[in-house]
C-alpha positions as a LaTeX table, in Angstrom:
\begin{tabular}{lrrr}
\hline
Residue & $x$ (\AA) & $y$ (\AA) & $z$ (\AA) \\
\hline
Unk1 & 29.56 & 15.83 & $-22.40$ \\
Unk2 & 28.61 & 12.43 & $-20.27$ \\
Unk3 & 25.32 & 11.65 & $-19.03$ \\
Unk4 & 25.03 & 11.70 & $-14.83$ \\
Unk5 & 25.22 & 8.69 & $-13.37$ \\
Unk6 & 22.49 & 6.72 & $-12.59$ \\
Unk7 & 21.00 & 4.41 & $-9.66$ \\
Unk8 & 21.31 & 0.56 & $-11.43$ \\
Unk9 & 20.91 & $-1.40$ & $-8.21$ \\
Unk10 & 17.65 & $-1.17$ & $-6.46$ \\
Unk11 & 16.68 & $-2.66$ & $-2.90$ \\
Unk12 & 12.71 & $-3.27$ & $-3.48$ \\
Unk13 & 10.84 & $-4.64$ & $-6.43$ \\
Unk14 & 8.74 & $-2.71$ & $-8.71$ \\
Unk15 & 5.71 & $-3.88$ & $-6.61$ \\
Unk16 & 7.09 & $-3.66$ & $-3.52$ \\
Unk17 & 6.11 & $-0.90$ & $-0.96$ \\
Unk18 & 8.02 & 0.62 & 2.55 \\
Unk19 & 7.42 & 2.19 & 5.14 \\
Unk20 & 10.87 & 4.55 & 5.04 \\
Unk21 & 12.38 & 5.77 & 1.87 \\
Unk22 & 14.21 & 2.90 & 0.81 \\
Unk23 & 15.43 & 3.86 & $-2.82$ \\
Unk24 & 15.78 & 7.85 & $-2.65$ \\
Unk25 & 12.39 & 9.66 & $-3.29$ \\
Unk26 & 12.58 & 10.55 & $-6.66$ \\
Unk27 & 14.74 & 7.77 & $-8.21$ \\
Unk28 & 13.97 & 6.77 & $-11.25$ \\
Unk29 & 14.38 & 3.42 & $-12.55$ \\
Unk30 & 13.96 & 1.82 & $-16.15$ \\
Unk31 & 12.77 & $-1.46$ & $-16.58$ \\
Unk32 & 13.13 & $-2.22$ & $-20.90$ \\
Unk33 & 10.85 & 0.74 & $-21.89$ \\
Unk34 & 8.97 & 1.61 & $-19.15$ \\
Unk35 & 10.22 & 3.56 & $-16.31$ \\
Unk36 & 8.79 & 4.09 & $-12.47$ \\
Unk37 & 9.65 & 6.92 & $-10.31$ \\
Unk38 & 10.03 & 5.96 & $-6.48$ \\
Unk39 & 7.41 & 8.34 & $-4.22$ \\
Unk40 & 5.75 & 9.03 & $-1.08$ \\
Unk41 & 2.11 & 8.55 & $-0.71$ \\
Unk42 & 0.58 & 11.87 & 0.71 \\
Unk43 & $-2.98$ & 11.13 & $-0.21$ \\
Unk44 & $-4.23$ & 10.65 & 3.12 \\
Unk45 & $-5.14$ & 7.00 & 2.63 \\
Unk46 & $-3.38$ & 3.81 & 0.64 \\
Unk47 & $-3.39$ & 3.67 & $-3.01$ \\
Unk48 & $-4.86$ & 0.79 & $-4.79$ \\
Unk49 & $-3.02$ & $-0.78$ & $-7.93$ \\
Unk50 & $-3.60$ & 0.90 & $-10.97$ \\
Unk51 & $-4.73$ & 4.29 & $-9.42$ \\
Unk52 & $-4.28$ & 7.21 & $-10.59$ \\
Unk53 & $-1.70$ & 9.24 & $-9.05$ \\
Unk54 & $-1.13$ & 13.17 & $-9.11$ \\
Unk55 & 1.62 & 15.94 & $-7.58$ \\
Unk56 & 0.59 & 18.75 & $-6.06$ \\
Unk57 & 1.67 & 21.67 & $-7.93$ \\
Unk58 & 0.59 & 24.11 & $-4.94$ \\
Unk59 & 2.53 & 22.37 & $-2.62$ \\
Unk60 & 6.34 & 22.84 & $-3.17$ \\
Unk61 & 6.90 & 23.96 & $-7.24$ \\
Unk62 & 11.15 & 23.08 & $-6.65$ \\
Unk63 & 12.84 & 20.17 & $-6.97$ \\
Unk64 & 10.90 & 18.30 & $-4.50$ \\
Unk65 & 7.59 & 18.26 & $-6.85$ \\
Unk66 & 8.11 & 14.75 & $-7.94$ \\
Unk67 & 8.74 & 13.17 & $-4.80$ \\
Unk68 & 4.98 & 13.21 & $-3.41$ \\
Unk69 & 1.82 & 11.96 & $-4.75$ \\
Unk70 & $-1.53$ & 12.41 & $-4.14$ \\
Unk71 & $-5.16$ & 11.64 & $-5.48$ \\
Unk72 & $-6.16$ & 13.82 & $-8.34$ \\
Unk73 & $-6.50$ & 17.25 & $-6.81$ \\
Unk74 & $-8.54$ & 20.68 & $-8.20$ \\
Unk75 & $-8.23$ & 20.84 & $-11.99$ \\
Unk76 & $-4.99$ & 23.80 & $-12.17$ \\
Unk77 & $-3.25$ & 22.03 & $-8.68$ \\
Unk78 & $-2.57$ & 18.76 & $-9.73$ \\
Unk79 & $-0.34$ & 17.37 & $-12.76$ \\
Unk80 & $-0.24$ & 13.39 & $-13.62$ \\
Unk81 & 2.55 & 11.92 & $-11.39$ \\
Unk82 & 1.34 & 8.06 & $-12.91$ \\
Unk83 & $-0.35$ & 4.77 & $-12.15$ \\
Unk84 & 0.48 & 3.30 & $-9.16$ \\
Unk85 & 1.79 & $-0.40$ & $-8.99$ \\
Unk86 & 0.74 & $-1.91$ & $-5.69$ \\
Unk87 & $-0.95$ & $-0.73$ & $-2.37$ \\
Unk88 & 0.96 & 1.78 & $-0.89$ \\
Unk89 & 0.16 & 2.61 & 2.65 \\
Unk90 & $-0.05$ & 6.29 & 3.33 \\
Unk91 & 2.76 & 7.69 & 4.40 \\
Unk92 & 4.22 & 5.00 & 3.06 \\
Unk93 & 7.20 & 4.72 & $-0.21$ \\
Unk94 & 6.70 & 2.61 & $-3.20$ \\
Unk95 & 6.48 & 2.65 & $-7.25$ \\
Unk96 & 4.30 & 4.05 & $-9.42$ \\
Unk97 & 4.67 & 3.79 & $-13.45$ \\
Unk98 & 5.96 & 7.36 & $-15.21$ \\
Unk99 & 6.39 & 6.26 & $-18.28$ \\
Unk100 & 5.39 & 3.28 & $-20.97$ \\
Unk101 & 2.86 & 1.29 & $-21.58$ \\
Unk102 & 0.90 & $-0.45$ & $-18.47$ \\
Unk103 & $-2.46$ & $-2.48$ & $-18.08$ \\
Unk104 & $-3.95$ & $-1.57$ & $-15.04$ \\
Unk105 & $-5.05$ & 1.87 & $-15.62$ \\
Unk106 & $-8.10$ & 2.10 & $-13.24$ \\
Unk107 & $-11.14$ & 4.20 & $-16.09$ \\
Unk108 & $-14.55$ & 4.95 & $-15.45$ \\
Unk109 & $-16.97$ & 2.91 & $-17.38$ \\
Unk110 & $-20.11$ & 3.94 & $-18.97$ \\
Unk111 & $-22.02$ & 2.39 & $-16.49$ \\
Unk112 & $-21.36$ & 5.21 & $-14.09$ \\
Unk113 & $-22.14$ & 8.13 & $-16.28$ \\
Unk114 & $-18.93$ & 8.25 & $-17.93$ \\
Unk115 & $-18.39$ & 7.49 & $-21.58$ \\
Unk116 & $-16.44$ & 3.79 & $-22.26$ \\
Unk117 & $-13.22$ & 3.87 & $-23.21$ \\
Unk118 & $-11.80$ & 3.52 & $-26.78$ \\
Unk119 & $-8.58$ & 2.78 & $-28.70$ \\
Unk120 & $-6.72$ & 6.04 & $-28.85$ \\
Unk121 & $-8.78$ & 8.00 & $-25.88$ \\
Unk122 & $-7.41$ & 9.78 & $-22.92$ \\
Unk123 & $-8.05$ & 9.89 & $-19.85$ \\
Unk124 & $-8.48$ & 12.65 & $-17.34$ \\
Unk125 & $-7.34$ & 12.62 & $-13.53$ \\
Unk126 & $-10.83$ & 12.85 & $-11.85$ \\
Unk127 & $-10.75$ & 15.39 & $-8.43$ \\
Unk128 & $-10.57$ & 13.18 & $-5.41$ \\
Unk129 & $-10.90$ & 9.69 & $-7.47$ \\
Unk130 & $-8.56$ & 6.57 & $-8.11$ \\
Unk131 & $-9.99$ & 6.74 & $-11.55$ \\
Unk132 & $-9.16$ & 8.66 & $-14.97$ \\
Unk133 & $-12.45$ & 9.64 & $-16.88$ \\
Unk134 & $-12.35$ & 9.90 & $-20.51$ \\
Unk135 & $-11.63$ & 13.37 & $-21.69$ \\
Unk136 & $-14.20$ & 14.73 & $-24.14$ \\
Unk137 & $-12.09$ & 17.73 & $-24.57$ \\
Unk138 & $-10.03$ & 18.54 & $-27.57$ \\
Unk139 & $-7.07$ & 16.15 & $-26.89$ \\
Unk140 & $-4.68$ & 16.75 & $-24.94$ \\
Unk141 & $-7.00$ & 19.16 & $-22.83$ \\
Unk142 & $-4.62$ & 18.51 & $-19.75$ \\
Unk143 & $-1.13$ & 17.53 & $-19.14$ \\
Unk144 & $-2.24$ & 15.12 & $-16.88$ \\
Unk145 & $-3.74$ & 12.70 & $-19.39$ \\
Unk146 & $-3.10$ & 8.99 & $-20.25$ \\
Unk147 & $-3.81$ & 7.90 & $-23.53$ \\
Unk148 & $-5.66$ & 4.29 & $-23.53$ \\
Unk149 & $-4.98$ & 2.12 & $-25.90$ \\
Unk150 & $-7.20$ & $-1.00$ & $-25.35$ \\
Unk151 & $-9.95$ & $-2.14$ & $-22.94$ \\
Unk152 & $-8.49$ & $-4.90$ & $-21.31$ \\
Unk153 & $-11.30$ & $-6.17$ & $-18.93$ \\
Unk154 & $-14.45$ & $-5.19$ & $-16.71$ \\
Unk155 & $-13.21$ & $-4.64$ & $-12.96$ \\
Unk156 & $-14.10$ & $-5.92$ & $-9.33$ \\
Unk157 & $-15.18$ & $-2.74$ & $-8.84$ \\
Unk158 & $-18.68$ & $-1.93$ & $-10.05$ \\
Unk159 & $-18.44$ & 0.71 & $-13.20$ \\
Unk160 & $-14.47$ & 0.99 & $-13.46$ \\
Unk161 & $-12.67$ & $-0.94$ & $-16.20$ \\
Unk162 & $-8.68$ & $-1.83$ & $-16.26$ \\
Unk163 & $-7.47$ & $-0.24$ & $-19.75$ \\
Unk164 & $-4.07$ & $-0.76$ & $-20.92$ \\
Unk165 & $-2.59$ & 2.88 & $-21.33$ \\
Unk166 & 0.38 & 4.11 & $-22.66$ \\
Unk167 & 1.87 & 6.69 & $-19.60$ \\
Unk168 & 3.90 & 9.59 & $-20.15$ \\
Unk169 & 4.32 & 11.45 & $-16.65$ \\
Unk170 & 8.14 & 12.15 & $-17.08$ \\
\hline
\end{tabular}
């Protein structure tokens, strides 16, 4: 049997956004071992880089699932979609990471009332936040989880942290 083709040529860069659907909502694209799913930003405001980005599993469970992404939503309505790349407007088209490993996973610090981050921790989608919050749970509690890997550095943002993660949203 042979494998469907794929897209190879792409119009935008990884981190670059639109405001129509420039690559085919959905597409996926590989980049060495990390891959990035072209989406539509339905959150109701832009996305920041390294946000974490959901689907709405209330919202259209068929094919089109994938192609819309939103803030983390109520804890059995949302799944991880992945970690967005750039600023995307809302409304607007752009990249977010799927699958590999990335480091600008926006986490909730300690400083905040969360727990810091450690080497082989997940993270949990937080309701209505950019954010993932380490999950205290027995791991995986959730399927949408990112597992960190290292702290990388502290933030602009007072009480968040960039980890490096490894991202399986696929």
């Amino acid at each position: 049997m042979t494998q469907p083709a794929t897209k190879q040529l792409f119009t935008t860069y990884l981190t670059e956004v639109a405001t129509t659907d420039l690559e085919g909502v959905g597409t996926l694209r590989w980049d060495g071992a990390n891959c990035y799913r072209w989406v539509y930003n339905a959150t109701g405001s832009a996305t920041v880089v390294g946000e974490i980005t959901c689907h709405d599993l209330s919202a259209n469970p068929d094919s089109t699932l994938v192609e819309s992404i939103y803030m983390s939503l109520d804890t059995d309505l949302s799944m991880l979609a992945g970690v967005c790349l750039s600023v995307i407007a809302d409304e607007g088209y752009g990249w977010i990471q799927v699958f590999g490993v990335t480091d600008s996973v926006i986490a909730m610090g300690g400083t905040s009332g969360g727990t810091d981050t450690a080497i082989g921790d997940y993270l949990l989608a937080v309701t209505s936040q950019i954010y993932g919050f380490r999950d205290t749970a027995t791991q995986p509690a959730y399927s949408r989880n990112l597992q960190t890997l290292e702290v990388i550095a502290t933030a602009t943002t007072p009480a968040t942290t960039y980890v490096t993660a490894f991202v399986r949203c696929l």
